[in-house]
C-alpha positions as CSV (number, residue, x, y, z in Angstrom):
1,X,0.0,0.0,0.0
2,X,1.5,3.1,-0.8
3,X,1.9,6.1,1.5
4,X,1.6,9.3,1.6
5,X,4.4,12.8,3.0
6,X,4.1,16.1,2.5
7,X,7.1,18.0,1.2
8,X,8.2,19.2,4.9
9,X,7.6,15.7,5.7
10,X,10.0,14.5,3.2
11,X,12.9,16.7,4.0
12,X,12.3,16.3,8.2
13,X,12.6,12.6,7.5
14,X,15.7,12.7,5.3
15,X,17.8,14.8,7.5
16,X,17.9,11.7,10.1
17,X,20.9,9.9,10.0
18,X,20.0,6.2,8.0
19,X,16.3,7.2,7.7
20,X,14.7,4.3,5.4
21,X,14.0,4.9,2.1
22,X,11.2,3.9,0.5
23,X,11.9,1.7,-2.8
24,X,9.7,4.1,-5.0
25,X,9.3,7.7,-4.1
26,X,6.6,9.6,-6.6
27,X,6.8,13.8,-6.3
28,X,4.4,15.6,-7.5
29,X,3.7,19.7,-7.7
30,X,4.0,23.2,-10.0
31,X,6.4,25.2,-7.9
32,X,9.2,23.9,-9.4
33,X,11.7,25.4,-6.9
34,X,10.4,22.5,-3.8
35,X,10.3,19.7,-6.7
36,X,13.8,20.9,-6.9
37,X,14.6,20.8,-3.2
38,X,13.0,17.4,-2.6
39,X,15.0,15.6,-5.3
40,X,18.1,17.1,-3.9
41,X,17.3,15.6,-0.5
42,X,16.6,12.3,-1.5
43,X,19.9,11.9,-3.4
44,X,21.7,13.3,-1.2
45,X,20.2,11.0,1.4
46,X,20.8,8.5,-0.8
47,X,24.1,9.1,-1.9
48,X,24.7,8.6,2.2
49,X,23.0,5.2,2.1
50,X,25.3,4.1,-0.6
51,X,23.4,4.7,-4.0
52,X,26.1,6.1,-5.8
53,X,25.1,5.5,-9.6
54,X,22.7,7.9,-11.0
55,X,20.3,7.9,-13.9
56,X,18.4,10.7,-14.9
57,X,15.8,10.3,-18.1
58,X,13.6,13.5,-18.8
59,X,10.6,11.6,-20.3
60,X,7.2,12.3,-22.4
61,X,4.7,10.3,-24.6
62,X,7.5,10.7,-27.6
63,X,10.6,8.9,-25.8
64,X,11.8,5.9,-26.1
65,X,10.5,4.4,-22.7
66,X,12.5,0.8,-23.1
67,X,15.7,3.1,-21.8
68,X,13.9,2.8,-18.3
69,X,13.6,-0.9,-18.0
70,X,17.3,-1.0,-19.3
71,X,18.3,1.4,-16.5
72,X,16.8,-1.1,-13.9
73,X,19.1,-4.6,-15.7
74,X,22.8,-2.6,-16.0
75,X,24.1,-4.2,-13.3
76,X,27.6,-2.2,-12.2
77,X,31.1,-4.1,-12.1
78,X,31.3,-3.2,-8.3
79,X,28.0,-3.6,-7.2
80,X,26.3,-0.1,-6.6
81,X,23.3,0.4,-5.6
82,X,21.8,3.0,-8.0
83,X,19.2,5.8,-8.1
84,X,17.1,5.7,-10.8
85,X,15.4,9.7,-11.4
86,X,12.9,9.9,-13.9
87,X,10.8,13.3,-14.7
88,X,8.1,13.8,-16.9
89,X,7.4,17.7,-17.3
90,X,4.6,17.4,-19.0
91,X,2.9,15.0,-16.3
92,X,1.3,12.7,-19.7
93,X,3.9,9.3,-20.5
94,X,1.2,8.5,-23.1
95,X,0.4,4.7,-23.9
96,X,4.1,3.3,-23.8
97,X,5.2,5.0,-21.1
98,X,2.2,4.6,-18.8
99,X,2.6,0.3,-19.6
100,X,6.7,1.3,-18.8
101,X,5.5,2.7,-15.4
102,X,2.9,0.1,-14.3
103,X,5.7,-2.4,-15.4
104,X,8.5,-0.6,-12.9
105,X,5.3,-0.4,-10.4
106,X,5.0,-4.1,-10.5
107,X,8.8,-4.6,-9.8
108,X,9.5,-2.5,-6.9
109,X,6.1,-4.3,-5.2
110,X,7.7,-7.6,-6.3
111,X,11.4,-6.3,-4.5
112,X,12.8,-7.1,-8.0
113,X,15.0,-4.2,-7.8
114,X,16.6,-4.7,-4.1
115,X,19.2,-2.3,-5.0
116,X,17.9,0.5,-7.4
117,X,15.7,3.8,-5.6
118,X,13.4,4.9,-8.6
119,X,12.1,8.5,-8.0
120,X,9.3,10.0,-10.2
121,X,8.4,13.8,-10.7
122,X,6.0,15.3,-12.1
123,X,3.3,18.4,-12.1
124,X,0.5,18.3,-9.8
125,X,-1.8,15.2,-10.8
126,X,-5.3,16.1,-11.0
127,X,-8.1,13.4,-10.9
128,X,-8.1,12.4,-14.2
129,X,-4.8,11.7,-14.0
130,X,-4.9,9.6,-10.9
131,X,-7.2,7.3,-12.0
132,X,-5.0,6.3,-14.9
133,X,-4.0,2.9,-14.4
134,X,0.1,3.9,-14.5
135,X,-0.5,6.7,-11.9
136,X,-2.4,4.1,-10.0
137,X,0.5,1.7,-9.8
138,X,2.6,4.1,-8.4
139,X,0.7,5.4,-6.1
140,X,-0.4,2.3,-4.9
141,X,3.5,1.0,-4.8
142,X,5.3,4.0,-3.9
143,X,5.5,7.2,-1.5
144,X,3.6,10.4,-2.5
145,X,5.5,13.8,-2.1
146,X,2.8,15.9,-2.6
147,X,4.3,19.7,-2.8
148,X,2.6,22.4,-2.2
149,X,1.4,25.6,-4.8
150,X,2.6,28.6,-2.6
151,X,0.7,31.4,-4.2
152,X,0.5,35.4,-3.3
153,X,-1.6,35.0,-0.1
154,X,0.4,31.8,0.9
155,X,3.9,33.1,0.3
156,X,4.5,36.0,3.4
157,X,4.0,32.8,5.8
158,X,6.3,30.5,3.6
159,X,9.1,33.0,3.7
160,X,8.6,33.3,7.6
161,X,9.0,29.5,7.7
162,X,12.3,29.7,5.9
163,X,13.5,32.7,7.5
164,X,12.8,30.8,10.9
165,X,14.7,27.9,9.7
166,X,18.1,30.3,9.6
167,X,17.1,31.5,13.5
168,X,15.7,34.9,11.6
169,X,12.7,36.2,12.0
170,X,10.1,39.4,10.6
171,X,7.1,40.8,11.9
172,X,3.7,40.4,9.2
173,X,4.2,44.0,8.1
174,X,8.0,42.9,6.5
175,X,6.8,39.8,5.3
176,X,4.2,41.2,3.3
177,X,6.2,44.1,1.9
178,X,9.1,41.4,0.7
179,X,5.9,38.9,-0.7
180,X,5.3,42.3,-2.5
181,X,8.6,43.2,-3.9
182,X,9.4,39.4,-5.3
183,X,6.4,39.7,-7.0
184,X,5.3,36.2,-5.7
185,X,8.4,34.9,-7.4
186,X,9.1,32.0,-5.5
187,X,12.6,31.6,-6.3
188,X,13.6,35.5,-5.8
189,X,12.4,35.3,-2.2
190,X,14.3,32.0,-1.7
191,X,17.4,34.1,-2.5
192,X,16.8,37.0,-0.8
193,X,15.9,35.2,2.2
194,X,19.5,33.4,1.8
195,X,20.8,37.1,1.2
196,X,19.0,38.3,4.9
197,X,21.0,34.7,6.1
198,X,24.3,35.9,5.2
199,X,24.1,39.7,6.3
200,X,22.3,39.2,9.8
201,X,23.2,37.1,12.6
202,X,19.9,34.9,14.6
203,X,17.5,37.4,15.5
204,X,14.7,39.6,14.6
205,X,15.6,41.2,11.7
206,X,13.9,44.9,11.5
207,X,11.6,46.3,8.7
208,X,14.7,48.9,7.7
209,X,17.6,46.3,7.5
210,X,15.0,44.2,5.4
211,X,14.3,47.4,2.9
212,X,18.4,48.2,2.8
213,X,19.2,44.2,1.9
214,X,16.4,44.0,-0.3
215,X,16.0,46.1,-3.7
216,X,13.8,45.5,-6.2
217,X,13.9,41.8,-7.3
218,X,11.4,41.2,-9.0
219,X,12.9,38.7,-11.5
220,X,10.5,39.0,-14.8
221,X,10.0,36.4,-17.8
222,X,8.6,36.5,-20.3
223,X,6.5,33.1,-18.9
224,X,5.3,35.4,-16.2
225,X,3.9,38.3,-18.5
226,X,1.9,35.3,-20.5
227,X,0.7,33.8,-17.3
228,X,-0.6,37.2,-15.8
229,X,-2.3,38.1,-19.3
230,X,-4.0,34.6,-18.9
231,X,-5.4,35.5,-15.4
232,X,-6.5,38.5,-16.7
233,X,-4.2,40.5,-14.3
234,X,-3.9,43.6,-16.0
235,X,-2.1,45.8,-13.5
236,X,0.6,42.8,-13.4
237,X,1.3,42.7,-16.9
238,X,1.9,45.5,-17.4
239,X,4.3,45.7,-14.6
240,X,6.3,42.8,-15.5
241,X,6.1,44.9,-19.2
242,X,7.5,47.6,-17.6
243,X,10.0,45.1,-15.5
244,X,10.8,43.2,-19.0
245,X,11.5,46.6,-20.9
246,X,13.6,48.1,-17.8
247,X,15.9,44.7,-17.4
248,X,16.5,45.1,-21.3
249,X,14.3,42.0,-22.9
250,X,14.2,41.3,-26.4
251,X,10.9,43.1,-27.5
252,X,10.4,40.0,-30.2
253,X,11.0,37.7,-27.4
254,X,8.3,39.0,-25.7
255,X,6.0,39.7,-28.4
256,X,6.7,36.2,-29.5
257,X,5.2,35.0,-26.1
258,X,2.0,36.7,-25.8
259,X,1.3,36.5,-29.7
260,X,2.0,32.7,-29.6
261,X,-0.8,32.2,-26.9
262,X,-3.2,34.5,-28.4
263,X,-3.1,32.8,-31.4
264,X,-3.5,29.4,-30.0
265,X,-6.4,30.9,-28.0
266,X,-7.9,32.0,-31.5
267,X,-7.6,28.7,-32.6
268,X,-8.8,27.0,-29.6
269,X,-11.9,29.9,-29.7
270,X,-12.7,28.8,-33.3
271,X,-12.9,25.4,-32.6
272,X,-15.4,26.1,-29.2
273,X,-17.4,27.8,-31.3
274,X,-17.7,25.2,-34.0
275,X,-18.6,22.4,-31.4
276,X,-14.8,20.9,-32.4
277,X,-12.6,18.8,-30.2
278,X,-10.8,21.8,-27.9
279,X,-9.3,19.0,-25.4
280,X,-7.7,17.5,-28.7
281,X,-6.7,20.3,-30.0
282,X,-4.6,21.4,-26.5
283,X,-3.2,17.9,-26.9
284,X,-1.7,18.4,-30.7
285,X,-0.2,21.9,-29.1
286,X,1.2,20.2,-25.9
287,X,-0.7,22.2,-23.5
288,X,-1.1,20.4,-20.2
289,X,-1.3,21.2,-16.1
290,X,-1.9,24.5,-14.9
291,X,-1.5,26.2,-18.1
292,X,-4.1,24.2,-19.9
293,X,-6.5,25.6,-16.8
294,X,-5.4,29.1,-17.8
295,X,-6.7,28.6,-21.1
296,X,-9.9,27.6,-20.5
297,X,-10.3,30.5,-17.9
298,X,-9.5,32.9,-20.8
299,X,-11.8,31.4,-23.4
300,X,-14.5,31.3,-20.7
301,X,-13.7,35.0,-20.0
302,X,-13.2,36.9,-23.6
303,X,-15.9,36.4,-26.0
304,X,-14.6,35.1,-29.2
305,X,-14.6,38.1,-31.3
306,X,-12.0,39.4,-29.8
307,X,-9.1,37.2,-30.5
308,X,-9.2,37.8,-34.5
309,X,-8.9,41.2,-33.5
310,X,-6.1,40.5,-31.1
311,X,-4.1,38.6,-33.6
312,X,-4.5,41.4,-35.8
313,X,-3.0,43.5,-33.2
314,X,-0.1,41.5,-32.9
315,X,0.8,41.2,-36.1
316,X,0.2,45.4,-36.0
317,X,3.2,45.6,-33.4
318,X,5.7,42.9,-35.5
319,X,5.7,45.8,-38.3
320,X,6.2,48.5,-36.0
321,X,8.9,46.2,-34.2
322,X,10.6,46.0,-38.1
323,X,10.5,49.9,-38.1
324,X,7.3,50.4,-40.5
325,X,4.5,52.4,-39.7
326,X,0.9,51.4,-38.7
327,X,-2.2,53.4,-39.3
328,X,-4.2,54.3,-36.3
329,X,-1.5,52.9,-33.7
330,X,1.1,54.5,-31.6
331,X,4.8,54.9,-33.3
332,X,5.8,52.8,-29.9
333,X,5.3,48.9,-30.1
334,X,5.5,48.5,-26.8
335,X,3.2,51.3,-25.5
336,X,1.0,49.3,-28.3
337,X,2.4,46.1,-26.6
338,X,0.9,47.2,-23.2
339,X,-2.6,48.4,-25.3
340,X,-2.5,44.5,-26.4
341,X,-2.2,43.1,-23.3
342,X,-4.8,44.9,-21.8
343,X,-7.2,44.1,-24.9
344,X,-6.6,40.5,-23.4
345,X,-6.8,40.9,-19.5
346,X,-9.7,43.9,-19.5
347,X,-12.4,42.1,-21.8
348,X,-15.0,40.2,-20.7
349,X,-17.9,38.2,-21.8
350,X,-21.0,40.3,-21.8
């Protein structure tokens, strides 16, 4: 039967000296940061138990799933024991790789791999994807690491949690204003809470020293300014715009971003409103996990009109990008840039 640990679960367990290790270890979550941090505990765990060979295999429905089963027979010349990592970002091993998975289920139940630790990580799995017969192997054989989605309202508490792990502590006001400044980045505050480790000793660190140490680090990408524009957060893309344009991004780059997604959303809209196959169409563009959800949000939110319109638009901004001139828009593409985003995150369905 399997078992289940949360992520702080995971890591309080794994600092003990010789704590077991489950044969099978299955983690599973979006903030890609603690996927990070678990997989780093377990080896190095591991690596203290004596699993000093490594294989890592990124995975999807397209790879060539028998290099799994021959990870599990190469047998070394000295007789290591070996962790066997496997990560499938997209969270879908289609129909090979789900038979691959129930197969390696069925062999760390059986204890045919006595000396292998196979560890699987993957986005968050929703229902559907539970009650797939490869998820339900694992889950059944292994130990779930479920990690958590720390989002804006979440994140002041997480980054008291870590600051308390380095003796440090803030009072709520601090904590909120640095949740603000990382813009929910989950990785800036991880390093700026490292930063307040180095600079002050154990102790309550005041709102000032906090404000001196920390500037503005707000880390922008351009997968941020697509997921805000998806929410239909208006005033934060246009920040991370601003952010984008101040840090020196490739205007192309980002144009290529947002105008990719809006004209997938076109497509997707077209087919909606045609009674066509929109799941199946997501699936031919890879789409999957939390940015499948956003998706759906935004076709449930702007009517359809709008996106012929909107690809218009972006095609409007390439030319002025190229130096030509548009009638009826601004001689700026990114003034129209923020114009376009807004087009996207202010409309709604009437």
């Amino acid at each position: 039967m399997g078992r289940r640990l949360d992520h702080e679960g995971l890591l309080q367990q794994l600092q003990q000296p010789s704590a077991p290790l489950a044969p099978l270890y299955i983690i599973s979550g979006d903030e890609s940061l603690l996927v990070i941090e678990a997989l780093d505990a377990l080896r190095t765990a591991a690596l203290a138990q004596g699993y000093t060979e490594r294989t890592r295999l990124i995975l999807d429905a397209r790879s060539d799933w028998s290099a799994v089963m021959g990870a599990t027979q190469n047998v070394s010349l000295f007789g290591d024991r070996k962790l066997l990592d496997l990560a499938l970002p997209s969270g879908k091993p289609g129909r090979t790789g789900g038979e691959t998975l129930e197969a390696l289920a069925g062999k760390v139940q059986r204890g045919d791999l006595p000396d292998t630790l196979v560890a699987v990580s993957l986005p968050r799995l929703d229902r559907a994807t539970r009650s797939a017969k490869w998820a339900s192997a694992l889950l059944s054989t292994g130990t779930l690491v479920e990690v958590p989605s720390i989002d804006r309202n979440t994140l002041p508490r997480w980054i008291g949690q870590r600051m308390a792990r380095q003796g440090q502590e803030l009072d709520a006001d601090t904590l909120a204003w640095m949740a603000d400044k990382v813009e929910g980045n989950l990785l800036a505050a991880f390093q700026e809470i490292q930063k307040l480790g180095l600079l002050h000793p154990p102790g309550k660190i005041t709102g000032d020293d906090v404000r001196r140490a920390v500037l503005d680090v707000a880390r922008y990408d351009v997968f941020d300014l697509r997921d805000a524009m998806l929410a239909g957060q208006s005033k934060r893309a246009l920040t991370i715009l601003h952010g984008l344009r101040g840090e020196g991004a490739a205007l192309p780059l980002i144009l290529w971003a947002a105008g990719d997604e809006i004209r997938l959303l076109s497509r997707l809209a077209a087919a909606q409103a045609s009674g066509g196959d929109v799941a199946g169409e997501m699936r031919r563009n890879r789409v999957f996990g939390p940015r499948e959800q956003g998706l759906r949000r935004t076709l449930g939110r702007v009517p359809p009109r709008a996106w012929r319109a909107a690809v218009q638009h972006t095609h409007d901004i390439d030319r002025l990008i190229k130096g030509l001139k548009v009638p009826g828009l601004l001689d700026d593409p990114w003034e129209e840039l923020a114009r376009l985003l807004l087009r996207i995150t202010v409309e709604r369905k009437t």
